[in-house]
C-alpha positions as CSV (number, residue, x, y, z in Angstrom):
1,X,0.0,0.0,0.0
2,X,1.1,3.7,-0.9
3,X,1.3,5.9,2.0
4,X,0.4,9.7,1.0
5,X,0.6,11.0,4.2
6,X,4.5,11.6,4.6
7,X,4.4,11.7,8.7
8,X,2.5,8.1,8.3
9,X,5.0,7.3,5.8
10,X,8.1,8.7,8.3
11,X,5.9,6.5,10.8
12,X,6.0,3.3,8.6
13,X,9.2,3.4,7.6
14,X,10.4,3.5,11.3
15,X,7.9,0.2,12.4
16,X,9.4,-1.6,9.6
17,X,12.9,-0.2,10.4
18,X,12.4,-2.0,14.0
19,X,10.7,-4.9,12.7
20,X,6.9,-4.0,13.4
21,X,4.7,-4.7,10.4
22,X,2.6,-1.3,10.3
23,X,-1.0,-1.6,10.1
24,X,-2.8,-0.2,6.7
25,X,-5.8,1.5,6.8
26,X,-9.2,-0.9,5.4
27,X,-10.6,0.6,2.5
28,X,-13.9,-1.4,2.8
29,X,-14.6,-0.8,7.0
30,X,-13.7,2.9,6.1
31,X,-16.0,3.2,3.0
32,X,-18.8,1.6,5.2
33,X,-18.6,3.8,7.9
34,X,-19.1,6.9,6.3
35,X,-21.9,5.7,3.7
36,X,-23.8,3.8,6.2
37,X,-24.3,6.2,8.8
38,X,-24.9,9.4,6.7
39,X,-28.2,10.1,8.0
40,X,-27.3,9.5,11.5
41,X,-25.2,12.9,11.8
42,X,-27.6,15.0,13.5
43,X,-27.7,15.4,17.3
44,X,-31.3,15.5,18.4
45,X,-32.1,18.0,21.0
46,X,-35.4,15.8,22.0
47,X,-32.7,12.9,23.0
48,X,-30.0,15.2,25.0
49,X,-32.0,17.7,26.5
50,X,-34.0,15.4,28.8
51,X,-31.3,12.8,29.3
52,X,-28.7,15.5,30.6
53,X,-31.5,17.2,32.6
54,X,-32.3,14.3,34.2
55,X,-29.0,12.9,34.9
56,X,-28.2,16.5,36.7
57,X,-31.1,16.3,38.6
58,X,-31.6,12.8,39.7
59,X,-27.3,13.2,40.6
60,X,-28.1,16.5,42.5
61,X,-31.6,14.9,44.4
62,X,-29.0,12.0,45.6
63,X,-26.4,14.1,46.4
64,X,-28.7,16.3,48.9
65,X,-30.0,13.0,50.2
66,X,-26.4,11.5,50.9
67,X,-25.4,14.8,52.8
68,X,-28.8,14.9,54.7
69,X,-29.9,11.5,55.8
70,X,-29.1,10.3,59.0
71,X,-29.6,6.3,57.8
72,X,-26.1,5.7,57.2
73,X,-27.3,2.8,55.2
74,X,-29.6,5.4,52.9
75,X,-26.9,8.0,52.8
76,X,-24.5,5.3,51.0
77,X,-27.1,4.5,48.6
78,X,-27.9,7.9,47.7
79,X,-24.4,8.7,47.6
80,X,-23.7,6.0,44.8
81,X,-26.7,7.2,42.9
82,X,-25.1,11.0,43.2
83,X,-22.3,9.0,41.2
84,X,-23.3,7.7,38.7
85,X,-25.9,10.4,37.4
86,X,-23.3,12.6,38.1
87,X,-20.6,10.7,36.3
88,X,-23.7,10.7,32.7
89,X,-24.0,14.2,33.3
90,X,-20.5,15.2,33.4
91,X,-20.0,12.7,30.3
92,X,-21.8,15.1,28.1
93,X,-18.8,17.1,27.9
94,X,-17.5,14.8,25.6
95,X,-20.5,15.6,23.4
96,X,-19.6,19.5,23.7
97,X,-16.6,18.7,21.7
98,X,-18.0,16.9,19.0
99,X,-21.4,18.8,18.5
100,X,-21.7,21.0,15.2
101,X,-22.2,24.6,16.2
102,X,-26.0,25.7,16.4
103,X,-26.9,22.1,16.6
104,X,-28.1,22.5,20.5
105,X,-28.6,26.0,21.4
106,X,-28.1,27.1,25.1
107,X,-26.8,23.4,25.2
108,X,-22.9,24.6,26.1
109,X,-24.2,27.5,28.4
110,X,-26.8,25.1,30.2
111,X,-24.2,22.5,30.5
112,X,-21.1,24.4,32.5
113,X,-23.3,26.3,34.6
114,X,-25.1,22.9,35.9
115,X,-22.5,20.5,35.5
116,X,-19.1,22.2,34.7
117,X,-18.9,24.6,36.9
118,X,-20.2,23.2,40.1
119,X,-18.2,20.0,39.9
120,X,-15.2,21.9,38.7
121,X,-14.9,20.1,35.0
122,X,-15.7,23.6,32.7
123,X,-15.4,22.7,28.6
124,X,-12.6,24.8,28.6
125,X,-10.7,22.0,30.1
126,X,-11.6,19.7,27.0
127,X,-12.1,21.9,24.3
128,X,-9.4,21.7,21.7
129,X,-8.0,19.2,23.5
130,X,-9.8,16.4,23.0
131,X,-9.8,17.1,19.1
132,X,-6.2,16.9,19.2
133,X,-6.7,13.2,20.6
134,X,-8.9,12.6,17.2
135,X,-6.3,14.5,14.8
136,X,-5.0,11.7,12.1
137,X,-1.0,12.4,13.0
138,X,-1.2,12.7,16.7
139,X,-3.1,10.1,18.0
140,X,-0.8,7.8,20.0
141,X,2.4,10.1,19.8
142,X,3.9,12.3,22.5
143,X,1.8,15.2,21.1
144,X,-1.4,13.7,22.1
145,X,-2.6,15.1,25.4
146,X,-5.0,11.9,26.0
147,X,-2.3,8.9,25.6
148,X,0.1,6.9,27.4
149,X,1.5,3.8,26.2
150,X,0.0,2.3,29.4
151,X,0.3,-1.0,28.1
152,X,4.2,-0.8,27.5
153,X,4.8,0.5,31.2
154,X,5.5,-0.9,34.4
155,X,3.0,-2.8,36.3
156,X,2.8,-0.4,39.3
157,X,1.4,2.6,36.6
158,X,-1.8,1.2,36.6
159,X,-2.7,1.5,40.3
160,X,-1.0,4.6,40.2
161,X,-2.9,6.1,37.3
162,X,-6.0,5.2,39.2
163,X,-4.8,6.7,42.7
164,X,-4.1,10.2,41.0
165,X,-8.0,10.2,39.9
166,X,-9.2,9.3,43.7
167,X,-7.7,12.7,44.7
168,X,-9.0,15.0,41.9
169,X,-11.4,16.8,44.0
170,X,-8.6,18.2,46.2
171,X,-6.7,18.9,43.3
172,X,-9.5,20.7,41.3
173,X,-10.1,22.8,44.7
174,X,-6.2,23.7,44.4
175,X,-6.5,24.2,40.8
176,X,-9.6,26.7,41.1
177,X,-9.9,27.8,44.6
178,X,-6.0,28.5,45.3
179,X,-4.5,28.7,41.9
180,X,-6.4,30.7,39.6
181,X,-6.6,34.2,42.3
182,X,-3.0,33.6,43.2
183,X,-2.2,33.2,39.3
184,X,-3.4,37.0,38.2
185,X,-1.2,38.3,40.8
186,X,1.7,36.3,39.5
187,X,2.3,36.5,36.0
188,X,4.7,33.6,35.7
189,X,2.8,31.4,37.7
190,X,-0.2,32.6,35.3
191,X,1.4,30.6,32.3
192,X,2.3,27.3,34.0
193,X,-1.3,27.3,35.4
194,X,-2.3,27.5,31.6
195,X,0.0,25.3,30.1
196,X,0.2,22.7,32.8
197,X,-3.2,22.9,35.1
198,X,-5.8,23.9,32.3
199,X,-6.5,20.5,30.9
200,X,-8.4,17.0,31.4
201,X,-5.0,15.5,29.8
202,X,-3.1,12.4,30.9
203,X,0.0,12.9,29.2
204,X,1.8,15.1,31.7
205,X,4.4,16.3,29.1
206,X,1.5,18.0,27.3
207,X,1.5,22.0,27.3
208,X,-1.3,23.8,26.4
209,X,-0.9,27.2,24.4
210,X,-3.0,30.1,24.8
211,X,-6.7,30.5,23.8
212,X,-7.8,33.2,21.5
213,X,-10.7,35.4,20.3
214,X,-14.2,33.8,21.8
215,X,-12.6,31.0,23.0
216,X,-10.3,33.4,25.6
217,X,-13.2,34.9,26.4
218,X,-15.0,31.8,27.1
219,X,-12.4,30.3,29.1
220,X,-12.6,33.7,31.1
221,X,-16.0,33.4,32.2
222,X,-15.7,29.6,33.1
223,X,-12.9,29.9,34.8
224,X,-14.3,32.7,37.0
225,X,-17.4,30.9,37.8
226,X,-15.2,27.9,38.8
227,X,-13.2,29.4,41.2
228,X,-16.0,31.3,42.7
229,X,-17.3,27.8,43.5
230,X,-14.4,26.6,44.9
231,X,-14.0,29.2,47.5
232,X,-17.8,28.8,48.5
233,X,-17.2,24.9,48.5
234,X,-14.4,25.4,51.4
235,X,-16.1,28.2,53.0
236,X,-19.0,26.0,53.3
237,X,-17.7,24.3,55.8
238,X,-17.6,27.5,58.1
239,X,-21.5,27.5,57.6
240,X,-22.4,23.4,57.1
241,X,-19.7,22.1,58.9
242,X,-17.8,19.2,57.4
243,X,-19.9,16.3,56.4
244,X,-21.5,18.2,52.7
245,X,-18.1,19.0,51.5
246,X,-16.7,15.4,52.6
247,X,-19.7,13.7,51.2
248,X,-19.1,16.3,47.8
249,X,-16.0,15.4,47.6
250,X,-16.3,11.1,48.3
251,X,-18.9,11.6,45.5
252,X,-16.6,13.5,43.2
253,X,-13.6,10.8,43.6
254,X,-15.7,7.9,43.0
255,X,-17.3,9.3,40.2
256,X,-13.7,10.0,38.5
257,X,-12.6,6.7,39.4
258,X,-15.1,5.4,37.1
259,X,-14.0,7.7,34.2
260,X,-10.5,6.9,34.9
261,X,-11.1,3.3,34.7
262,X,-13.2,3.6,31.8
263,X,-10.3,5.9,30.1
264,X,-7.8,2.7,31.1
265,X,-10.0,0.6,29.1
266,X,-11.3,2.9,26.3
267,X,-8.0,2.1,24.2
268,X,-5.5,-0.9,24.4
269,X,-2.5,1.6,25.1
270,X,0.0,-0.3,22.6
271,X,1.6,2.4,20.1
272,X,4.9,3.4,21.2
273,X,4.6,7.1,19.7
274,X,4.2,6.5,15.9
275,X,1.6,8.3,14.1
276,X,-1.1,5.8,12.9
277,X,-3.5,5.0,10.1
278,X,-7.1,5.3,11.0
279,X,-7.4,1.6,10.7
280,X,-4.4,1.1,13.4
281,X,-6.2,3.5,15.5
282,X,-9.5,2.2,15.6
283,X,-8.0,-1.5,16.9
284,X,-6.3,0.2,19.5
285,X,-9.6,1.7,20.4
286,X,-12.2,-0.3,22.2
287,X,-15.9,-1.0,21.7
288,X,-17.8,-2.5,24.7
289,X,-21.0,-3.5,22.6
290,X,-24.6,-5.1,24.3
291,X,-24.8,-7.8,25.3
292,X,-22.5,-6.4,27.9
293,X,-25.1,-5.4,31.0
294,X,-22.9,-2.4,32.5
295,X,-21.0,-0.8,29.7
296,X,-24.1,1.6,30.1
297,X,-23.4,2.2,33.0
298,X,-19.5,2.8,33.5
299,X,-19.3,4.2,29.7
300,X,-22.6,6.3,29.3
301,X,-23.6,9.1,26.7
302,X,-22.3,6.6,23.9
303,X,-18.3,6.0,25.6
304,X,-19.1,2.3,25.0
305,X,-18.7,2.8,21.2
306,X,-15.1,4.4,21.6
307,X,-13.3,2.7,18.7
308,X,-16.3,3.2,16.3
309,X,-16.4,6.9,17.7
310,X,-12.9,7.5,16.6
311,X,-14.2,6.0,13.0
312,X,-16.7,8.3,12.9
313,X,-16.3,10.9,15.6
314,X,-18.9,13.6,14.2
315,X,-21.5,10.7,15.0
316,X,-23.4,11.8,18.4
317,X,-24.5,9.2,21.3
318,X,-27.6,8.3,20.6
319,X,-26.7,7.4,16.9
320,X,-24.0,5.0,18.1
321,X,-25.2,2.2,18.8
322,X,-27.3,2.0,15.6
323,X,-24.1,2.8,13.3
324,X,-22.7,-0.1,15.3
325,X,-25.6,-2.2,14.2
326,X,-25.5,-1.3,10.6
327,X,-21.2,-2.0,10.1
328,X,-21.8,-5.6,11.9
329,X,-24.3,-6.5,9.9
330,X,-22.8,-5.4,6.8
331,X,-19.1,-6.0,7.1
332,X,-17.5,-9.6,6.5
333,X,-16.3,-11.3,9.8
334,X,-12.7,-10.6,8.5
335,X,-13.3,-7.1,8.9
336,X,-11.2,-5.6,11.0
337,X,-13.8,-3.8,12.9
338,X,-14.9,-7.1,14.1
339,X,-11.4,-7.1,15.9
340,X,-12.3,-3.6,17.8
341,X,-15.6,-5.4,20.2
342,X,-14.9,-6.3,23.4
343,X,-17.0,-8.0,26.5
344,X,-16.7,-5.8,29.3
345,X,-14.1,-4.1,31.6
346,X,-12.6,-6.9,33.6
347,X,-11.0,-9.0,30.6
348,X,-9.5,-5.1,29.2
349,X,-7.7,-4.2,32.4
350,X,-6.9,-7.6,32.1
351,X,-5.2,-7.7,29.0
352,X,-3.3,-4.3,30.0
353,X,-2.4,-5.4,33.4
354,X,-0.8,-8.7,31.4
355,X,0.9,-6.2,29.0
356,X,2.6,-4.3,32.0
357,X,3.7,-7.2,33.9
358,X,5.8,-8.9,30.8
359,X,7.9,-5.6,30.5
């Protein structure tokens, strides 16, 4: 096959140099993807409306109840419900990234001021940074803010890449509450907060640059709002006392725990930095398709369809799983995109904890 793209070919050239055979991309699976789901581009404001709504509110409801119930049995229960609404709502920002412009108006708005801002996540951490993750000659090099060759590491990065998401929420406070007022007194300290503390990235050599025009200005007003909530959240405690921001803050971790378990398992973690056909990167992606009873759960707002997503990443949620439909049933079982399905979490982290341990 003739390479066009000269960093693929650079990126070819090297695999074969160290004796990998490089993957080519599948003509067929690619052709299939983008004529069979054609008229499943639109996001439909009847489908995100009430299922973000909801999510907020039944995640907010719980939340109250886990701070105020006295049955510690309740409270628990309550407070794992908080969770996992939470953790859908919050996945919508995902969506933000991906939505056409005017698709869902007052959708981006509604979103950071219910979800964003008061769980300290605003877009501005994910926008144009998550599209990097989908651009054709970074994904799964050292310029991709959302990769680590996790797979190729040592075995004790896995716990630790887990551990660092149990203690977001005091980090997030930091980031916000302490950071941000102490950064527009210090102008040095301004640009490492940017580059360094402005992003929902796991590759910690990643910098981010400066926004511009609307976006500066959006970034500006989420930001504010943000650390505005942060102070509140630790002067609650003056007011409450300890037990809402505790019971905030064990609801926060757990439900970033799940994301940063589903993020382990959303890609095998194998490329060693090379740029990658489209192909390549789908099978390092992961689909967790039904019959599997809790990929809804653990990868909500469509996050169970991750490899197909990266086929076809203009595809919204609700459309997924139908797309997914359509390629199975029309694709020979030597398809490639066969190779991309898995059967849940456990048998993933699995197969990555495997990896780490024959380094």
């Amino acid at each position: 096959m003739t390479v066009h793209d000269p960093v693929l070919a650079a990126a070819h050239r090297t695999a074969e140099a160290q004796g990998r055979k490089p993957i080519p991309d599948d003509a067929a699976m690619l052709r299939a993807a983008a004529e069979l789901t054609r008229s499943l581009s639109t996001a439909r404001p009847a489908i995100y409306w009430p299922d973000f709504l909801a999510s907020a509110l039944l995640g907010y409801a719980a939340l109250a109840g886990a701070m105020l119930l006295d049955h510690v049995a309740l409270a628990v229960i309550s407070g794992l419900v908080a969770m996992l609404a939470l953790y859908r709502a919050a996945s919508f920002i995902h969506e933000l990234t991906h939505i056409r412009e005017g698709a869902l108006p007052g959708f981006y708005v509604a979103w950071n001021l219910l979800v964003g801002i008061p769980l300290m996540i605003p877009s501005f951490m994910y926008e144009e940074v998550h599209t990097q993750h989908h651009a054709r000659t970074r994904y799964g090099t050292a310029n991709d803010p959302e990769y680590l060759p996790l797979a190729l590491m040592k075995p004790w990065s896995l716990p630790l890449f887990i551990l660092v998401a149990a203690l977001a929420p005091v980090g997030l406070i930091l980031r916000f509450g302490l950071l941000t007022p102490l950064s527009l007194l210090i102008p040095p300290l301004r640009r490492v907060v940017r580059e360094q503390y402005s992003a929902l990235s796991i590759n910690p050599a990643y910098r981010r640059r400066a926004p511009e025009g609307d976006f500066a200005r959006c970034w500006a007003w989420q930001e504010a709002g943000t650390c505005a909530f942060a102070l509140g959240l630790v002067g609650s405690v003056f007011l409450l006392g300890w037990k809402p921001l505790l019971v905030y803050m064990a609801v926060h971790a757990g439900m970033t725990v799940i994301n940063q378990l589903r993020t382990l398992v959303a890609h095998l973690w194998e490329n060693e930095g090379d740029a990658m056909t489209v192909t390549a990167q789908y099978l390092d992606s992961v689909n967790v398709p039904p019959p599997s009873p809790l990929a809804a759960i653990w990868a909500p707002v469509g996050l169970r369809y991750h490899a197909l997503h990266h086929l076809l990443p203009s595809v919204p949620y609700h459309a997924l799983g139908e797309a997914h439909r359509r390629l199975i049933a029309t694709l020979d079982g030597d398809s490639p995109y066969h190779r991309g399905n898995y059967k849940g979490m456990l048998p993933l982290v699995g197969k990555i904890a495997r990896s780490t341990m024959a380094r």
